[in-house]
MARGUTOR-348879 format. One line per 10 residues: number of its first residue (from 1); their letters; for each residue y, x, z of C-alpha. Coordinates in steps of 0.1 Angstrom, whole numbers, m for minus. Layout:
BEGIN
NUM = A = Y:X:Z ~ ...
! end
This chain:
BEGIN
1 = XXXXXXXXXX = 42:108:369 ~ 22:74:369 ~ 5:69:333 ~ 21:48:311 ~ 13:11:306 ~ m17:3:284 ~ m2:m25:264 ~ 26:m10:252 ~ 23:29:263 ~ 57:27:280
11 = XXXXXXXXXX = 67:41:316 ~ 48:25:345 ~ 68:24:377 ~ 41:29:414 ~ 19:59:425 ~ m1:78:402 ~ m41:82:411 ~ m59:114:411 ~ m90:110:389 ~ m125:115:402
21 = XXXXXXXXXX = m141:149:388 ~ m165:123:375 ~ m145:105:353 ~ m140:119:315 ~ m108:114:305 ~ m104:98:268 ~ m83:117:238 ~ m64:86:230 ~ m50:50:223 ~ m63:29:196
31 = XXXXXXXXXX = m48:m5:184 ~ m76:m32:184 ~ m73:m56:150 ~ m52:m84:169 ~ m22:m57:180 ~ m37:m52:216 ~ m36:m16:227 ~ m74:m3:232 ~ m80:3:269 ~ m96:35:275
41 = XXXXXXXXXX = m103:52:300 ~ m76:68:309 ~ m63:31:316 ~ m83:29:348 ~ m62:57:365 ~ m38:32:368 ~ m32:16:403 ~ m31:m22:407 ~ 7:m19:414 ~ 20:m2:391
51 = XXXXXXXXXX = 40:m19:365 ~ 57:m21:330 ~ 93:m9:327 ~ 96:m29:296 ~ 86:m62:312 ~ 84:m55:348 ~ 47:m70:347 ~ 20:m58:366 ~ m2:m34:340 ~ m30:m61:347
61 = XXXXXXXXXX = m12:m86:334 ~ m7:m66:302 ~ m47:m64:297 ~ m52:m100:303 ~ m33:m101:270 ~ 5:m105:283 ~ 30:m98:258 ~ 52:m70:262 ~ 81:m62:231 ~ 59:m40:209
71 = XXXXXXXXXX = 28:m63:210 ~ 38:m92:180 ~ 7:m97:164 ~ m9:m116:190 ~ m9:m152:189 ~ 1:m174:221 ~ m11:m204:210 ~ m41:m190:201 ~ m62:m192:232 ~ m89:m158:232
81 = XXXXXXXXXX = m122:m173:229 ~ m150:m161:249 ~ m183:m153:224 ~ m205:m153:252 ~ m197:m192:261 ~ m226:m212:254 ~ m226:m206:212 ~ m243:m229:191 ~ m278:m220:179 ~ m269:m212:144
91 = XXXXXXXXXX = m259:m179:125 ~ m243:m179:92 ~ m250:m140:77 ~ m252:m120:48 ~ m274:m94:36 ~ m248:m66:18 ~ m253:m30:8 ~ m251:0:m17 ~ m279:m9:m53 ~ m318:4:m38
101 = XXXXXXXXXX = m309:1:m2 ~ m336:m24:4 ~ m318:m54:11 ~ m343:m79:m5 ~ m371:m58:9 ~ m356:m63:41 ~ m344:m102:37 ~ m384:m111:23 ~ m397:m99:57 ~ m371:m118:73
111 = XXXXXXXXXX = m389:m146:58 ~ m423:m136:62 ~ m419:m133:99 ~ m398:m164:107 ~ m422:m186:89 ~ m403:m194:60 ~ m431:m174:34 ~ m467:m174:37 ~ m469:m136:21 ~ m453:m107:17
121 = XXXXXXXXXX = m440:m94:m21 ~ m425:m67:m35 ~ m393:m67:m54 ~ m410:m52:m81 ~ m446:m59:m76 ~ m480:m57:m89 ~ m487:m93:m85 ~ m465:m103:m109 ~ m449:m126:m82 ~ m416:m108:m69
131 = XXXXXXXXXX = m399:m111:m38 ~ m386:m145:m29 ~ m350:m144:m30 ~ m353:m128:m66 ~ m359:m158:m81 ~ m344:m149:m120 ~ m371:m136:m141 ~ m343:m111:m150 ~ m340:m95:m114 ~ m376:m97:m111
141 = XXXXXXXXXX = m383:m73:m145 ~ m353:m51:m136 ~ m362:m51:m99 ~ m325:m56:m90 ~ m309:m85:m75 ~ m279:m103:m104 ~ m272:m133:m79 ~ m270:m144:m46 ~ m295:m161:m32 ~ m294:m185:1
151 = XXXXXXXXXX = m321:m191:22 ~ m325:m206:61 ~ m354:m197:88 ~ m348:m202:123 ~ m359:m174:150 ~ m369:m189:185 ~ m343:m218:190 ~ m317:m201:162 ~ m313:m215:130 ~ m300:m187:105
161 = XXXXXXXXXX = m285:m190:70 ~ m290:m158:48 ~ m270:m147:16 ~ m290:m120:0 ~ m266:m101:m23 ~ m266:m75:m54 ~ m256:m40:m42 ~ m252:m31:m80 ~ m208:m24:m86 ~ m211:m54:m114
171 = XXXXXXXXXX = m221:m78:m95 ~ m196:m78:m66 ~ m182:m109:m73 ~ m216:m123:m60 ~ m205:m102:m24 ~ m167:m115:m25 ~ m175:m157:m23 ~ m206:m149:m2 ~ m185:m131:25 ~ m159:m156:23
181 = XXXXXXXXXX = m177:m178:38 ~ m201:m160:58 ~ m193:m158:100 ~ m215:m121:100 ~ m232:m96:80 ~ m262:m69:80 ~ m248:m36:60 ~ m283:m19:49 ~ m279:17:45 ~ m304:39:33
191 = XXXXXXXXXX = m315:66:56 ~ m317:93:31 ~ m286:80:11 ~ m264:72:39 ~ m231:58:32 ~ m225:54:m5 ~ m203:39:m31 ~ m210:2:m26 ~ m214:6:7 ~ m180:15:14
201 = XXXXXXXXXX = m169:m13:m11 ~ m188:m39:9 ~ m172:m27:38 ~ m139:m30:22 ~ m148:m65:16 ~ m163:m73:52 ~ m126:m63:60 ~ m110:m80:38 ~ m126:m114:53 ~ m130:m103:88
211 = XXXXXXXXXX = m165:m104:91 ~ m183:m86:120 ~ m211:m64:112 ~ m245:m48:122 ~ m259:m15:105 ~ m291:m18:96 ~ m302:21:89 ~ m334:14:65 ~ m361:37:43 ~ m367:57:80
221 = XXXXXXXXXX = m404:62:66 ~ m387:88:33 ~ m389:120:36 ~ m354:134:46 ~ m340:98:64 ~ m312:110:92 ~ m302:79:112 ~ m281:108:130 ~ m264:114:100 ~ m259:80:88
231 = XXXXXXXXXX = m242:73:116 ~ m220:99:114 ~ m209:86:81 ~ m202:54:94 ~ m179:68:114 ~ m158:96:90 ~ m165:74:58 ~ m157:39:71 ~ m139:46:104 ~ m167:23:124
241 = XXXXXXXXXX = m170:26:165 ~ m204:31:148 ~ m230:34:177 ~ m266:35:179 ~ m291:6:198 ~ m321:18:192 ~ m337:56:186 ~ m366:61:161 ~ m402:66:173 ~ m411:95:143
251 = XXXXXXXXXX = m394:98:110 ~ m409:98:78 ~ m443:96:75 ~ m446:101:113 ~ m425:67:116 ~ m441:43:141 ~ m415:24:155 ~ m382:23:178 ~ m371:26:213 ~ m346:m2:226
261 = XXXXXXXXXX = m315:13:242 ~ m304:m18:259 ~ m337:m28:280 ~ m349:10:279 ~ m384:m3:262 ~ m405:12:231 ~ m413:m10:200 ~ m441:m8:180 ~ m449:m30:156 ~ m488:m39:146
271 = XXXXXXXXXX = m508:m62:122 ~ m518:m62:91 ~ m484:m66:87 ~ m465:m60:108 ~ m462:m94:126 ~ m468:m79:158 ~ m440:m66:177 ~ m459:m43:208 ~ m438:m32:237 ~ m443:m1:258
281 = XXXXXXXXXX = m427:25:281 ~ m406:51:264 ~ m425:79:254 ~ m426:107:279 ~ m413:130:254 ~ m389:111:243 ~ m371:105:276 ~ m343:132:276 ~ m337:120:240 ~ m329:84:246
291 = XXXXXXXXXX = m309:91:282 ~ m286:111:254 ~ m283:82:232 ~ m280:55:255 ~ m250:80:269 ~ m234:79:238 ~ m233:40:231 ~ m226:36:266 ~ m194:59:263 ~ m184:42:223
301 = XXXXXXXXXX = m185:11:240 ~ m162:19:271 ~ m138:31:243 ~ m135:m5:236 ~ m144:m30:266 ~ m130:m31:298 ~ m163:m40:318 ~ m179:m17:305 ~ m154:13:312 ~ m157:0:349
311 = XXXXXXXXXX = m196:11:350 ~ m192:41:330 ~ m164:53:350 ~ m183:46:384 ~ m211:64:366 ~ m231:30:374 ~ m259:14:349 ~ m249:m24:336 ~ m273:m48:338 ~ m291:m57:303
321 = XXXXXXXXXX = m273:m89:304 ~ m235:m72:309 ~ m246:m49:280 ~ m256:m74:260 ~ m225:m100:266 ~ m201:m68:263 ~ m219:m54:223 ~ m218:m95:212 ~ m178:m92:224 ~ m167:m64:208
331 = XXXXXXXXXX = m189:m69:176 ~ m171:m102:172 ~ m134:m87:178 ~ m149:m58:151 ~ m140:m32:175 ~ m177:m22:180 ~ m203:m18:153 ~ m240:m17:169 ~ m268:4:148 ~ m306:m7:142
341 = XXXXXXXXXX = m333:12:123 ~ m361:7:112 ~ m381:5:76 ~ m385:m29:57 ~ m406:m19:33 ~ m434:m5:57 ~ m427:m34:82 ~ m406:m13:110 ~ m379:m28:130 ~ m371:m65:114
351 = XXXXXXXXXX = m384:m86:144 ~ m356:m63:169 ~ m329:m71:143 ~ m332:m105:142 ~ m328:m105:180 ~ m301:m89:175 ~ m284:m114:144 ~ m290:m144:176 ~ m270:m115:204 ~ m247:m103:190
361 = XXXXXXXXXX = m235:m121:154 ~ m210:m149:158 ~ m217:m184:157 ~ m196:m208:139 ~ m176:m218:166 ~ m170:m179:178 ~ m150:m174:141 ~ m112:m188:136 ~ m110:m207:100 ~ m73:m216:89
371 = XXXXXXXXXX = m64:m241:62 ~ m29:m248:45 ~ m17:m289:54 ~ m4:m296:20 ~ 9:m332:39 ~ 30:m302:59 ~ 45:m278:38 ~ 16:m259:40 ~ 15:m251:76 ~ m15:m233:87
381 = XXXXXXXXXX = m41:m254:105 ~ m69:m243:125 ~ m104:m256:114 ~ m122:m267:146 ~ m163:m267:135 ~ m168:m300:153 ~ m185:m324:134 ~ m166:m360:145 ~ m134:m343:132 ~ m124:m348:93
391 = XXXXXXXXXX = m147:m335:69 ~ m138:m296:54 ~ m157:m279:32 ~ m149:m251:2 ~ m172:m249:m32 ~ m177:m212:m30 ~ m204:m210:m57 ~ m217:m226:m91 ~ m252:m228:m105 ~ m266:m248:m135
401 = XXXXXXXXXX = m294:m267:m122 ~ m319:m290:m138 ~ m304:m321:m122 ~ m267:m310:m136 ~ m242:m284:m118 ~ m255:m276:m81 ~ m221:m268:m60 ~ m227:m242:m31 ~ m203:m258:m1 ~ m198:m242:33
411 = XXXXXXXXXX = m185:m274:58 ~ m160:m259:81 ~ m153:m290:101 ~ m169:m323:97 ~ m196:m336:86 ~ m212:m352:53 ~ m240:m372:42 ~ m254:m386:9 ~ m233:m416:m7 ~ m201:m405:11
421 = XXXXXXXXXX = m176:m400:m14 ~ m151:m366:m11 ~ m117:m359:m27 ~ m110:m325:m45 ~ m82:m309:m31 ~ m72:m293:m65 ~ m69:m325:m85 ~ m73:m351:m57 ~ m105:m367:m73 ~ m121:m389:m54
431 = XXXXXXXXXX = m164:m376:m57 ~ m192:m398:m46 ~ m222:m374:m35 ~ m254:m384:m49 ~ m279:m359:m37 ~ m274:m329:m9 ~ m301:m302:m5 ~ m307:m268:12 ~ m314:m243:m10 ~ m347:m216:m4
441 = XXXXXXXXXX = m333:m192:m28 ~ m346:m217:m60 ~ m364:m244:m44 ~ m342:m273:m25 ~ m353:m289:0 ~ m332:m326:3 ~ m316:m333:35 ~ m295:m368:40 ~ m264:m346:53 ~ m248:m316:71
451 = XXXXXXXXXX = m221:m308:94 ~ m195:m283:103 ~ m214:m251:100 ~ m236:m255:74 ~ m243:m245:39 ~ m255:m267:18 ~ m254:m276:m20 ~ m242:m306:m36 ~ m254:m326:m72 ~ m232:m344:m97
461 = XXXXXXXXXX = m200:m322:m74 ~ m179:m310:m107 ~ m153:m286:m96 ~ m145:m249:m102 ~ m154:m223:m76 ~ m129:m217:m46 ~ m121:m256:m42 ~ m117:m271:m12 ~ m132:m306:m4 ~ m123:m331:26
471 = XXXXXXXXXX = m134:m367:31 ~ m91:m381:24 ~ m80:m380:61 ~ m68:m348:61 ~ m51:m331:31 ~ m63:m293:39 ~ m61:m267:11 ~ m83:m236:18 ~ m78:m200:7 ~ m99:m189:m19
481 = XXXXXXXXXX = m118:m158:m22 ~ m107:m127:m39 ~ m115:m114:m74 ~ m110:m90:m91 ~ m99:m83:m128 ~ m126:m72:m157 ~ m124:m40:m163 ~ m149:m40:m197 ~ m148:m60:m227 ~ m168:m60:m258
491 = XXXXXXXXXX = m171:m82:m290 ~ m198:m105:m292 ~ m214:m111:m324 ~ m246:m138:m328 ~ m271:m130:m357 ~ m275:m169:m363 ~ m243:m175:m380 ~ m226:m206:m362 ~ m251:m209:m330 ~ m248:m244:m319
501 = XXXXXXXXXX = m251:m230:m279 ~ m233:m200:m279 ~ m197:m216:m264 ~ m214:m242:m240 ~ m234:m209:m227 ~ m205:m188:m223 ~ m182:m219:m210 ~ m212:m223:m180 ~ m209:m185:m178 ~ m176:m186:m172
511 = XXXXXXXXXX = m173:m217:m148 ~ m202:m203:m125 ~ m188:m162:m123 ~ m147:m161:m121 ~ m155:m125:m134 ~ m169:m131:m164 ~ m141:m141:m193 ~ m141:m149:m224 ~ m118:m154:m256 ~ m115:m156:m291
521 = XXXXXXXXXX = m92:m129:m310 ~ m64:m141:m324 ~ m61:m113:m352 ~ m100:m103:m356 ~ m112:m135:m349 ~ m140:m117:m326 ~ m159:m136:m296 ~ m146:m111:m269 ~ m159:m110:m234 ~ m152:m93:m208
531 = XXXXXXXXXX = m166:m82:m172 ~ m168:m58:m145 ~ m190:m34:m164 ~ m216:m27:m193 ~ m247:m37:m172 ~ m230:m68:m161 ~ m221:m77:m199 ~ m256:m70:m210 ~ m274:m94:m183 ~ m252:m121:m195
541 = XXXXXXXXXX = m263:m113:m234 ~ m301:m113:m220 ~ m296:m148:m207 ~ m281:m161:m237 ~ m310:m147:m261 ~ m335:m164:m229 ~ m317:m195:m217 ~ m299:m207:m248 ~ m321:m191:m276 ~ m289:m174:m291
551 = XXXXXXXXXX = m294:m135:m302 ~ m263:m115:m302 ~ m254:m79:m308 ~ m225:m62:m293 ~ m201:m33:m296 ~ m165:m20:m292 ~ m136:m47:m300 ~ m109:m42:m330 ~ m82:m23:m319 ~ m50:m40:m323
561 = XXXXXXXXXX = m34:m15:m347 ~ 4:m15:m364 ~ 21:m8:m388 ~ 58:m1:m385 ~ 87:17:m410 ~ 97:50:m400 ~ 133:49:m413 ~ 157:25:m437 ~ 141:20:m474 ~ 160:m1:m498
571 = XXXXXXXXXX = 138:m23:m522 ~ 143:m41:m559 ~ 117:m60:m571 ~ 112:m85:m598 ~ 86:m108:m603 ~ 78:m113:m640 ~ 47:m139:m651 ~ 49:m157:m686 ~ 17:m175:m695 ~ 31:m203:m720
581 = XXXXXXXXXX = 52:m228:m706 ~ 70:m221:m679 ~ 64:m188:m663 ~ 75:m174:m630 ~ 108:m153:m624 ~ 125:m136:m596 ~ 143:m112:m582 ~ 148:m94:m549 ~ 171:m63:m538 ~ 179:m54:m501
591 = XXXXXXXXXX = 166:m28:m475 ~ 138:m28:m448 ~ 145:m7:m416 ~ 131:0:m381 ~ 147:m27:m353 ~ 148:2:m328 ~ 150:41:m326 ~ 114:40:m318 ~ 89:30:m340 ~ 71:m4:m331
601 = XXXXXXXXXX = 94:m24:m308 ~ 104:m58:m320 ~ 82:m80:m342 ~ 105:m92:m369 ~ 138:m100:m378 ~ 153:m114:m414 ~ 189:m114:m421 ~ 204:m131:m454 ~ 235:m111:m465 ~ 239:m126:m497
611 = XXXXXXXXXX = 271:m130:m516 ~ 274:m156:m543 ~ 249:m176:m560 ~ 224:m148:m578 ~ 197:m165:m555 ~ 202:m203:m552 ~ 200:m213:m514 ~ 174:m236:m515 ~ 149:m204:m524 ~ 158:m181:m492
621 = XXXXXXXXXX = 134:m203:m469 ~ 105:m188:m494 ~ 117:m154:m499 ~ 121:m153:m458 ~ 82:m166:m457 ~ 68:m141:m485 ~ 87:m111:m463 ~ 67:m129:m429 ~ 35:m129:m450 ~ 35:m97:m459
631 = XXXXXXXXXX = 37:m84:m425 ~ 4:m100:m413 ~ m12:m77:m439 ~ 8:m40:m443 ~ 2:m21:m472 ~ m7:14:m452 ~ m36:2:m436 ~ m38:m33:m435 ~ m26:m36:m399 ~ 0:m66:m392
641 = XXXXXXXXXX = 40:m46:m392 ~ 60:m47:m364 ~ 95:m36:m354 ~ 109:m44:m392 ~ 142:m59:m399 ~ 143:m69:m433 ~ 185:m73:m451 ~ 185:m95:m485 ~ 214:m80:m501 ~ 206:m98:m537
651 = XXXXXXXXXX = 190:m106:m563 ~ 185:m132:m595 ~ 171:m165:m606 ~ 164:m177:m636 ~ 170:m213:m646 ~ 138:m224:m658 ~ 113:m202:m648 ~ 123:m193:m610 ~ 106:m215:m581 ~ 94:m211:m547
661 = XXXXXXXXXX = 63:m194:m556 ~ 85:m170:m578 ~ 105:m157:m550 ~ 77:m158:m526 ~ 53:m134:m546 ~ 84:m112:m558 ~ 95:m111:m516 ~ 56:m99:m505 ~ 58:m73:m539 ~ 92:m59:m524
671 = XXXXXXXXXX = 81:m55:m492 ~ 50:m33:m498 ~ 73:m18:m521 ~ 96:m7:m493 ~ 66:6:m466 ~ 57:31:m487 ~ 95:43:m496 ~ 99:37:m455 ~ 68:61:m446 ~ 51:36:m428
681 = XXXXXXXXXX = 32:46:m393 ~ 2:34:m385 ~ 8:24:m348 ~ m20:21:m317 ~ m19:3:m283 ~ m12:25:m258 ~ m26:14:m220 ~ m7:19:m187 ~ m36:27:m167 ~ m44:29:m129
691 = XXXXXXXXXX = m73:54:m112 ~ m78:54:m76 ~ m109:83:m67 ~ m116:98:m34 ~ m98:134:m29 ~ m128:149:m38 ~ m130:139:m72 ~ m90:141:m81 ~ m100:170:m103 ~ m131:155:m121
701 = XXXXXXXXXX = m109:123:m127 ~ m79:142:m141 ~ m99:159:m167 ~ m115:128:m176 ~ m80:117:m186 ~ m73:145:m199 ~ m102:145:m226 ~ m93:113:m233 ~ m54:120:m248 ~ m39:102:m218
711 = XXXXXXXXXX = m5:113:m200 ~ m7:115:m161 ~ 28:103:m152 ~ 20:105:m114 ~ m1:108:m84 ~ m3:103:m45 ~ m22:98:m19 ~ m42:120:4 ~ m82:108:13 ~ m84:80:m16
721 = XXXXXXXXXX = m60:95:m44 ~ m39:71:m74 ~ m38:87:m110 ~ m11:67:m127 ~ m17:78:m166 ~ m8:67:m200 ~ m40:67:m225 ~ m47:49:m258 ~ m70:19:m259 ~ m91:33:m278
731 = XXXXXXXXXX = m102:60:m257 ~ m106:35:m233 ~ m142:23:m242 ~ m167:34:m221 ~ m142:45:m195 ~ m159:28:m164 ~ m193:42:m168 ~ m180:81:m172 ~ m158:75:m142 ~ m183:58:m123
741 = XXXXXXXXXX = m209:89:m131 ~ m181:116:m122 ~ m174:98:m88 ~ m209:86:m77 ~ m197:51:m81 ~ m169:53:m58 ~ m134:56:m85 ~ m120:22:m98 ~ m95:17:m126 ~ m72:m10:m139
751 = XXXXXXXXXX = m50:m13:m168 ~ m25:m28:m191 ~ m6:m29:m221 ~ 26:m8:m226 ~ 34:m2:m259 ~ 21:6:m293 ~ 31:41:m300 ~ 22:65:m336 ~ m14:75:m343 ~ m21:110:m346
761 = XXXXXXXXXX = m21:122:m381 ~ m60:125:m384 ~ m64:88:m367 ~ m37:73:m394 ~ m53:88:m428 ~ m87:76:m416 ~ m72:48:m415 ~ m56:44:m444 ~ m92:58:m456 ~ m109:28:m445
771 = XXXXXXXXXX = m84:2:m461 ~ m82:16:m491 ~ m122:18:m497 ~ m121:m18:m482 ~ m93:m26:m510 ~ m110:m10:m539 ~ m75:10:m549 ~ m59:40:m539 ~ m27:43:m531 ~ 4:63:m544
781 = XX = 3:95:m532 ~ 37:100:m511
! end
């Protein structure tokens, strides 16, 4: 029977054709990311006649991107753009991968050789100078990058914008708004390493925004580097049509250069260092080698593009230019992902990979950007980067600098220039700009505008990261980026008692890194901050001891504890004071019990049930406000009660001596009176937590809960598996870093309050242990 139709697999109507002996027929059908089936090929044994049942179309029809029933995610007024169409000569890209990968290393050569730097330094190096795009004295004494960094160089007739970002887990906020509004990226892996944790979060963010990538394998000069291998992972770990471009000449100390797949030519690269970029015939020895590899990208990309599958097929060569046009399509549609090696750090293989960033990374024009038409119910616009259309840009990061805040805008349509003035899309402000400049990690260089494409950064621009800006003829709204909830907190506490910079630091903090939060306890009355992790935390307590002269220690935050009755206790308590004159009287009788069955739910409750006139009226506001005021403060352990009902049966006055004060004090006396008759519980909060590990760690992760008293209440999943648990807060601290060391970095966590729920008996008499050598009395033994 004829095959069946390759947009939507269904029965083809015509004559089948007998494949050639020649022709290797492919396992199976993929589904490219905008709902087109992927046209092996298998596809080509289809004759030019045959047709859909489901649509009665010609199958040629259906690869020219034709509709048929099960295809819905394609848009028709959307027409396909062709990548290879004349783009503009300007890159937008980002430098991402796992902590130590050698992304800096690899973005300061980058510099080096496109003009940008007049010298070559280390990340951490001897000099005392650092590598450019490290410009914090921080990241230059830790020797890891804490914030992005943007940069431009052009390459030949290119101009390219680079983001260097942190690789460390904490800092991946700095990766989400870069991304957002990047058009490509380089993923650095390390040749020994491979794939690891951040990696595959990075990718998860490249994803996330659509952004098409090249693999840069680096560190080919370490003993034990495996581009082979690190492929391979690409492929199992992050499900990329991961194929190589170029083969390495030697590995490890024997590392001398590469051999280009696509024009069949060696690279070497010579100089001092290594500024020149020699070419050669492929080694002799190397021959058999590269006819293997250049098989095996060949036959990746056939998977996914049609031209290509013809030559293949026909066992026929493409021409270096059809190669070229075909890896720049399919990178763009993120179907293909092209490999380059080399090693930064000894100068191997950066002058081939910016070829490549010009070949085969989108320009601006090549990338669809949609905004929301608030003027229109929000309809979805496309963002055309032409620069006589109205002006478009989004804030995507904030910096303190020393002319005020400096506001990191990427213009997707439009164009602006210094003295136009701009309206905030979040508060519809109207903003003149002062001063635009293009930032060289942290020099700026003024420039009198930009246009759609560009990233630039404004002065005197106030906003909060994420907003959008246009110049008032359109009313656009873009998305903003994703981020993520802080998963560590600890309480903040500065040695100078009232620092007068310690809020305006953490209020910039908080303003320039959505991740970073901060609040005042309500209860402990403890600065509290929180952020995605302990390393994270601590830079930000570095920079306010550097930047704001403000020394602060930090540990574990209060617990929230409770107190709560365990069962009904009546109370009768009088309040007796004579001291000449008038004294104080009253009287109080009733009962305390819990509000529910279980301990701790409710706050508080107060009902009057008196009968006759024991207790004038205008006196049951008071006794109603001592009962309130005792329950900030229990008597077991000093923790604020919860879950009491308190009844006022009765009581007595006395005409001269009783007041408010009276029944107040006699109300707080008959309440501790009652917790101890009502075997108060000492109550903690207890966390609905959220652990998601990769299968292979399911057991380490489990027993991590486990030691730390929490309940697993379910699990699922099958490669990346969801812990659902119940554990107390206070087992809680420190969590991320012994999950992150069990996993290798690669299990997350969230969580959230549930409930407050008994201590165990040891937790509640140390406790009670602590209050009472804070009070300076014991209590009655019960």
């Amino acid at each position: 029977p004829p095959p069946p139709c390759p947009g939507c697999r269904h029965a083809t109507t015509g004559p089948a054709m007998r494949p050639l002996a020649s022709m290797r027929l492919v396992r199976r059908a993929e589904k490219l990311p905008n709902g087109l089936a992927g046209f092996h090929s298998a596809t080509r044994l289809l004759p030019t006649n045959a047709r859909c049942r489901q649509m009665a179309t010609p199958w040629a029809a259906v690869t020219q991107g034709t509709k048929c029933r099960q295809l819905s995610t394609a848009t028709e007024e959307e027409p396909v753009k062709d990548p290879n169409d004349n783009p503009s000569p300007l890159r937008n890209i980002g430098i991402s991968a796992h902590i130590d990968s050698g992304k800096t290393t690899l973005t300061e050569r980058i510099l080096y050789y496109t003009g940008r730097i007049r010298d070559i330094h280390e990340v951490r190096g001897k000099d005392g100078i650092g590598a450019k795009m490290d410009s914090m004295e921080l990241e230059r004494e830790k020797g890891i990058t804490i914030q992005s960094a943007a940069t431009h160089c052009m390459w030949g007739d290119t101009e390219i914008n680079i983001i260097d970002t942190p690789g460390h887990v904490d800092f991946t906020i700095e990766v989400e708004r870069a991304l957002r509004v990047l058009d490509g990226a380089i993923l650095v892996l390390c040749g020994v390493a491979g794939v690891q944790s951040q990696s595959i979060t990075v990718d998860r963010q490249m994803r996330r925004y659509n952004v098409p990538r090249l693999a840069f394998v680096n560190k080919l000069d370490r003993e034990g580097a495996s581009p082979d291998a690190v492929i391979e992972a690409l492929r199992s770990k992050l499900r990329l049509n991961a194929a190589p471009m170029q083969v390495p000449i030697g590995l490890s100390k024997e590392h001398e250069g590469v051999v280009d797949l696509v024009e069949n030519r060696a690279l070497t690269f010579g100089g001092a260092k290594g500024e020149e970029m020699v070419v050669s015939p492929v080694p002799p020895e190397m021959e058999e080698l590269v006819r293997q590899k250049r098989m095996e990208m060949l036959e990746k990309l056939a998977d996914v593009d049609e031209e290509i599958a013809e030559y293949y097929l026909n066992e026929e060569v493409p021409p270096v230019p059809v190669l070229k046009a075909a890896v720049r399509r399919q990178t763009i549609a993120l179907t293909f992902c092209p490999v380059f090696m080399g090693a930064a750090f000894k100068n191997k293989g950066v002058h081939p990979l910016l070829d490549a960033v010009v070949d085969y990374l989108p320009a601006p024009e090549n990338v669809s950007n949609y905004a929301l038409d608030l003027s229109n119910d929000e309809k979805q616009v496309a963002l055309i980067p032409d620069k006589d259309k109205p002006f478009v840009g989004l804030a995507f990061k904030l910096e303190e600098g020393r002319f005020g805040q400096l506001t990191y805008m990427r213009i997707y349509q439009g164009s602006v220039s210094r003295g136009d003035t701009i309206m905030s899309m979040a508060d519809t402000k109207k903003v003149r700009v002062p001063k635009l400049v293009r930032m060289h990690s942290n020099d700026m260089e003024e420039v009198d505008g930009g246009e759609a494409g560009d990233i630039i950064a404004f002065f005197g621009v106030d906003c909060a990261s994420g907003t959008t800006f246009t110049d008032g003829k359109v009313k656009y709204s873009m998305t903003s980026m994703y981020v993520p909830d802080p998963v560590v907190s600890l309480a903040l506490v500065p040695k100078q008692k009232n620092p007068p910079n310690l809020f305006k630091a953490l209020s910039r903090f908080t303003k320039e890194d959505p991740t970073f939060r901060m609040h005042v306890d309500d209860e402990s009355n403890e600065t509290i901050i929180s952020g995605m992790g302990e390393l994270h935390l601590d830079i930000y307590v570095e920079r306010l001891k550097r930047e704001y002269n403000t020394e602060c220690t930090t540990g574990a935050p209060k617990v929230a504890f409770r107190e709560a009755p365990s069962k009904r206790a009546r109370f009768s308590y009088t309040h007796k004071k004579q001291s000449g004159g008038a004294g104080q009287y009253g009287k109080v009788e009733g009962y305390i019990e819990p509000i529910d069955e279980t301990p701790g739910v409710g706050s508080y409750e107060f009902e009057n049930q008196l009968s006759g006139n024991n207790i004038p009226p205008e006196f049951v506001g008071a006794i109603n406000k001592g009962f309130q005021e005792a329950c900030r403060e229990g008597p077991i352990a000093g923790q604020q009660v919860m879950g009491v009902r308190v009844v006022l049966k009765d009581g007595m006055a006395h005409m001269v001596d009783s007041n408010e004060l009276s029944f107040n004090l006699a109300a707080k006396g008959a309440f501790k009176q009652a917790m101890h008759a009502a075997k108060g519980l000492v109550l903690e909060p207890l966390m609905t937590c959220e652990v998601s590990v990769p299968s292979e760690f399911q057991g380490s992760a489990v027993g991590l809960i486990s030691q730390r008293k929490g309940t697993i209440t379910r699990m699922d999943g099958t490669d990346f598996v969801t812990i659902d648990c119940d554990v107390p807060l206070e087992a809680m601290f420190g969590f991320s870093s012994d999950l992150r060391s069990l996993t290798q970095g690669k299990g997350e966590y969230s969580m959230e309050y549930k409930m407050h729920v008994p201590c165990t008996r040891e937790k509640q008499e140390e406790l009670i242990k602590k209050y009472q050598e804070k009070a300076g009395t014991k209590s009655d033994d019960d």
